[in-house]
C-alpha positions as CSV (number, residue, x, y, z in Angstrom):
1,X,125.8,-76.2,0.6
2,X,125.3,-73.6,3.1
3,X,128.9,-71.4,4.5
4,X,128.4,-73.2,7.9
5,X,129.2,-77.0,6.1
6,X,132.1,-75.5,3.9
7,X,133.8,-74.4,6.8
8,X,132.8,-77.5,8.7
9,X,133.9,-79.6,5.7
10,X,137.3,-77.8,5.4
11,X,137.9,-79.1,9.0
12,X,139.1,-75.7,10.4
13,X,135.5,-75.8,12.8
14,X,134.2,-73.0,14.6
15,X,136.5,-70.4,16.3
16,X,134.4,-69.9,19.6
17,X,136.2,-69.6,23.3
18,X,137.5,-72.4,24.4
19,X,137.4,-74.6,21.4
20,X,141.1,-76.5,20.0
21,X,140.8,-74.3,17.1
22,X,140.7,-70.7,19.4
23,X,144.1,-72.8,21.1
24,X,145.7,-73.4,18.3
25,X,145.1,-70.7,16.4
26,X,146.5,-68.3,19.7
27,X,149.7,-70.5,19.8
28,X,149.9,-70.2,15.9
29,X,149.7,-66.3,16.4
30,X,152.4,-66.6,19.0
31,X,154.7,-68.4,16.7
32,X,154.3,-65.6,14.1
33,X,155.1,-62.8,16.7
34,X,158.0,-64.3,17.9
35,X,159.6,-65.7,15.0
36,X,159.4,-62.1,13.5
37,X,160.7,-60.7,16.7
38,X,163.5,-62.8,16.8
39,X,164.3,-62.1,13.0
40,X,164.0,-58.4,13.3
41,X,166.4,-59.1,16.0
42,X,168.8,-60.9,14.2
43,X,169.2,-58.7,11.0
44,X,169.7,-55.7,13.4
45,X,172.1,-57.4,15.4
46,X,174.1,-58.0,12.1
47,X,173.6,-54.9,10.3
48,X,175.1,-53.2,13.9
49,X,178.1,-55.5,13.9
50,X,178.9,-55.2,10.3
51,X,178.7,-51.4,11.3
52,X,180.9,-51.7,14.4
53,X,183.7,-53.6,11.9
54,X,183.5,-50.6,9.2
55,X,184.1,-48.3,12.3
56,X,180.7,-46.2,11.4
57,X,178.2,-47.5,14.0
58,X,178.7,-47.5,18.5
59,X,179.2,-50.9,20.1
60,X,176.5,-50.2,22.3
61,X,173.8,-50.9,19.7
62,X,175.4,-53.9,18.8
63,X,175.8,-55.2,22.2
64,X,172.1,-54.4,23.1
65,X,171.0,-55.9,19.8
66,X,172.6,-59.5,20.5
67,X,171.6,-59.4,24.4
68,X,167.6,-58.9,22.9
69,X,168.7,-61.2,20.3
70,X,169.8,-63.9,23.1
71,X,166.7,-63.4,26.0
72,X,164.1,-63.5,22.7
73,X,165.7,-66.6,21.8
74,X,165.9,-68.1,25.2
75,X,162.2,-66.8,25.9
76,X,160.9,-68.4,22.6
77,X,162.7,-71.4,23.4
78,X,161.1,-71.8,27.2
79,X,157.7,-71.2,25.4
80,X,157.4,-74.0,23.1
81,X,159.0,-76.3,26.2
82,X,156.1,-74.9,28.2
83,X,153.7,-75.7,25.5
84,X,155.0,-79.2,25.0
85,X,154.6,-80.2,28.8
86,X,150.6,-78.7,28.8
């Protein structure tokens, strides 16, 4: 069995422009990116406002951390609506 039928077999297809796979794998990339955005945002948003309640780190990092927490959120959120309706 030649590489070509494995990966045919497998069902994963060919990754050429404009195929479902080359969609889906992009939105799948997307996912990633923004899940790990949004959870480097959250542990720094925490790890700031555990430091703003020992007194050893400035409430403006914390406040910018949970406002980039909030529009990543919201922006993640409006992008899988936008993919549902397509």
């Amino acid at each position: 069995m030649s590489l070509r039928e494995k990966i045919g077999a497998s069902g994963t297809g060919e990754l050429r422009p404009g195929t479902r796979q080359r969609a889906q794998l992009r939105v799948r990339v997307a996912d990633i990116a923004w899940t790990a955005t949004c959870v480097v945002l959250a542990l720094w948003a925490v790890w700031s406002s555990v430091g703003v309640a020992r007194g050893a780190t400035a409430w403006a990092y914390c406040a910018v951390a949970w406002v980039l927490l909030a529009v990543a959120l919201w922006m993640r959120v409006n992008a899988v609506r936008h993919r549902t309706r397509i």
